[in-house]
PyMOL CGO cylinders between C-alpha atoms (Angstrom):
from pymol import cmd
from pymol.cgo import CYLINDER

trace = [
    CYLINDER, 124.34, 117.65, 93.10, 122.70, 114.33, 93.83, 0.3, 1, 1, 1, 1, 1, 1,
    CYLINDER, 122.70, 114.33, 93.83, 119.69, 114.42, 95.91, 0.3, 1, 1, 1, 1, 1, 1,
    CYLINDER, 119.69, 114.42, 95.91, 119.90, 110.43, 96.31, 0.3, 1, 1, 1, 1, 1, 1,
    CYLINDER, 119.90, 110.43, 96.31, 115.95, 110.39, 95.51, 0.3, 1, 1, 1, 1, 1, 1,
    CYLINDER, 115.95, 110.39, 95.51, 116.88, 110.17, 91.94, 0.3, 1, 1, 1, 1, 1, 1,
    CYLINDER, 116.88, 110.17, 91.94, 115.71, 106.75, 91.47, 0.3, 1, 1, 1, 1, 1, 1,
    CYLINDER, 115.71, 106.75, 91.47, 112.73, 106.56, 94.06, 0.3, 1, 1, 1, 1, 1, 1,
    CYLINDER, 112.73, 106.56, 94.06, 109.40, 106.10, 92.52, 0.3, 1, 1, 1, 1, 1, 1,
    CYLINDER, 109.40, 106.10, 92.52, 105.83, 107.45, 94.88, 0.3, 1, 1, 1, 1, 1, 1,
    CYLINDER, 105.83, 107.45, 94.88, 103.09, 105.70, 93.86, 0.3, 1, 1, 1, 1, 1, 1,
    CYLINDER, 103.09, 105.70, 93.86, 99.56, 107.38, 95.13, 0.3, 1, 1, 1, 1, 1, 1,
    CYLINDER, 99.56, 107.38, 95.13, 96.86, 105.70, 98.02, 0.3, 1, 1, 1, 1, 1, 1,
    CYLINDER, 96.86, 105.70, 98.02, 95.13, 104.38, 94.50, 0.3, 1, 1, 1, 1, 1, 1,
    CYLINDER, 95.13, 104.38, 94.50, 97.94, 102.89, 93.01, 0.3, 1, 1, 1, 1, 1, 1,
    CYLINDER, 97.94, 102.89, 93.01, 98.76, 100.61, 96.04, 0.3, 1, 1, 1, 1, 1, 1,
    CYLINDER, 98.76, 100.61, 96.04, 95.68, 99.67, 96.67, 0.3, 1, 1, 1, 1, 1, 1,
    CYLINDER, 95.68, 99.67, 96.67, 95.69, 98.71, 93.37, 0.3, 1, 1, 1, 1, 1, 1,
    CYLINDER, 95.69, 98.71, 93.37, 98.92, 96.60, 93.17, 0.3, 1, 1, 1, 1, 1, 1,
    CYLINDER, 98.92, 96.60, 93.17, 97.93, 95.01, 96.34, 0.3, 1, 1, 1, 1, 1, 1,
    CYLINDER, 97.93, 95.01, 96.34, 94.64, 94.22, 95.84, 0.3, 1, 1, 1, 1, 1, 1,
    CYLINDER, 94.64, 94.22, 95.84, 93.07, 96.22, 98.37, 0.3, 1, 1, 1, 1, 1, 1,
    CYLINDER, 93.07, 96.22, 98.37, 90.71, 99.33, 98.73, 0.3, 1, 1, 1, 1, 1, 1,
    CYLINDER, 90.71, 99.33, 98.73, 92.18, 102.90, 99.37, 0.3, 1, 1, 1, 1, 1, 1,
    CYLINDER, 92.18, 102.90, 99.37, 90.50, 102.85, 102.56, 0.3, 1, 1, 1, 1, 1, 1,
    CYLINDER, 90.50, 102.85, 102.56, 92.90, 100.05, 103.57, 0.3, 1, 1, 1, 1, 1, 1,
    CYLINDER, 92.90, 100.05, 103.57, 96.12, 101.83, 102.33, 0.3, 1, 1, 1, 1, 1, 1,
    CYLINDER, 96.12, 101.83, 102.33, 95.19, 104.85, 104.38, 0.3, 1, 1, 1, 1, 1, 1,
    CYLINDER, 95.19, 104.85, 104.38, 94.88, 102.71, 107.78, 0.3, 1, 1, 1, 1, 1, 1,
    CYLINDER, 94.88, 102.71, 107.78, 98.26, 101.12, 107.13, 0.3, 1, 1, 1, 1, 1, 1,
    CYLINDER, 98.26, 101.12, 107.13, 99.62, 104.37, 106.69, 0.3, 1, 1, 1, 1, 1, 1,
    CYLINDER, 99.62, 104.37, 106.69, 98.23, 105.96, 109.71, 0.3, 1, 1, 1, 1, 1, 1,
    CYLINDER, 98.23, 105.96, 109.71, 99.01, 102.46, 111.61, 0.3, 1, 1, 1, 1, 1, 1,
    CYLINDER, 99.01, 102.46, 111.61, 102.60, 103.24, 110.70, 0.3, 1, 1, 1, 1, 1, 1,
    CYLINDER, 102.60, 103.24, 110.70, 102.80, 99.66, 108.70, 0.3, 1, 1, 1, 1, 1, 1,
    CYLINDER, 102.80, 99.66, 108.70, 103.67, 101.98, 105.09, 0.3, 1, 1, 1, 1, 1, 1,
    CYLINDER, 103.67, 101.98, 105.09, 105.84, 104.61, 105.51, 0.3, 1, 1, 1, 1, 1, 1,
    CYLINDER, 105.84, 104.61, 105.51, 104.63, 107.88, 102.99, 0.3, 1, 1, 1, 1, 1, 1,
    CYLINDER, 104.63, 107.88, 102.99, 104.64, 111.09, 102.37, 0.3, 1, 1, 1, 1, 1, 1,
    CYLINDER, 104.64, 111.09, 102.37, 101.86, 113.60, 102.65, 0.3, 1, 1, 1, 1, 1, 1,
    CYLINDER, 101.86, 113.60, 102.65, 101.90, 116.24, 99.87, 0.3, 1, 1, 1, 1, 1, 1,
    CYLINDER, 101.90, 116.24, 99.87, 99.16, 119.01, 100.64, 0.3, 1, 1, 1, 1, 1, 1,
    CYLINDER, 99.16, 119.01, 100.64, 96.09, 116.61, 101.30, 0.3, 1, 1, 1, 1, 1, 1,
    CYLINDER, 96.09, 116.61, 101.30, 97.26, 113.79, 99.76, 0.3, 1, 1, 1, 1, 1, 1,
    CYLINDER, 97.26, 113.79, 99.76, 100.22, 110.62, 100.45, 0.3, 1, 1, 1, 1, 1, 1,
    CYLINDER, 100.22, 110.62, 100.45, 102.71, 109.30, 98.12, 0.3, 1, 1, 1, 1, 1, 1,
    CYLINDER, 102.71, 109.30, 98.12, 104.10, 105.80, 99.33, 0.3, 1, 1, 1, 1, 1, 1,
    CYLINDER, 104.10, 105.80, 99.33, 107.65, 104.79, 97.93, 0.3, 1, 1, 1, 1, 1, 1,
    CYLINDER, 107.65, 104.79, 97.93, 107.20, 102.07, 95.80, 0.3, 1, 1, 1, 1, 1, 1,
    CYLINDER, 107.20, 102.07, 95.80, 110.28, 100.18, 97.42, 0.3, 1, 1, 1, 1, 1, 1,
    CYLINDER, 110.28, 100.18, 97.42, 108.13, 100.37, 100.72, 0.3, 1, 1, 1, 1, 1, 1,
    CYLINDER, 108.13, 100.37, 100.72, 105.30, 98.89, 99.15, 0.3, 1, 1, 1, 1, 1, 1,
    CYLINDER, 105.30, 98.89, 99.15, 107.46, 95.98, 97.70, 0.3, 1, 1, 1, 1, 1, 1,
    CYLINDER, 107.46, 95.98, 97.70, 109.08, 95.61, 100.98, 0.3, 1, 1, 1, 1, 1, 1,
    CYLINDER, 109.08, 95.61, 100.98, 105.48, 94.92, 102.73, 0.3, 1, 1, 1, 1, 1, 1,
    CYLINDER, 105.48, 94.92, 102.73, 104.45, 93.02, 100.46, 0.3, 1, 1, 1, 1, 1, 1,
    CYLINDER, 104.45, 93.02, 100.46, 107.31, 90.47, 100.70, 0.3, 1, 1, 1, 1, 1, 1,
    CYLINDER, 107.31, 90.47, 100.70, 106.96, 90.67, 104.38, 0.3, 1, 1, 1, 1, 1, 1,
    CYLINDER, 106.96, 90.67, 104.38, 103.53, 89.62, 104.43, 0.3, 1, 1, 1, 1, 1, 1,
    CYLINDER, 103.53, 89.62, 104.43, 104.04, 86.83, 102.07, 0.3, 1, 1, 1, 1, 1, 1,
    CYLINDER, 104.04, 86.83, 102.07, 107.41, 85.59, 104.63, 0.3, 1, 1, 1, 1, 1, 1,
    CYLINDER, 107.41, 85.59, 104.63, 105.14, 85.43, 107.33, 0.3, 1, 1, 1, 1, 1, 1,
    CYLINDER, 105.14, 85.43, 107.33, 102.41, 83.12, 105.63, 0.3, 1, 1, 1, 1, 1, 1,
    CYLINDER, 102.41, 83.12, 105.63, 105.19, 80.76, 104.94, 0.3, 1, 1, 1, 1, 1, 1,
]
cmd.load_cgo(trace, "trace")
């Protein structure tokens, strides 16, 4: 039985910030802003690494 997550990826708070070139601290307020959709596992969040691209090609639209 496919559970259709089969090919999504979570990347943790660190590993954003890290692809994106910002602190964790950062990550956290866009993800309690509602601006990156994630997870929460116990005490920590996993972020989809699709939603992460998706921001980030959002952000660079809008500078334009």
């Amino acid at each position: 039985m496919a559970s259709g997550l089969d090919d999504v990826r979570f990347l943790t708070v660190a590993e954003v910030a890290d692809m994106m070139r910002v602190s964790k601290m950062t990550v956290y307020r866009m993800v309690h802003a509602g601006e990156l959709p994630a997870i929460r596992f116990g005490r920590s969040f996993r972020v989809p690494e699709s939603a992460v691209a998706q921001v980030i090609s959002s952000h660079v639209a809008d500078t334009a």
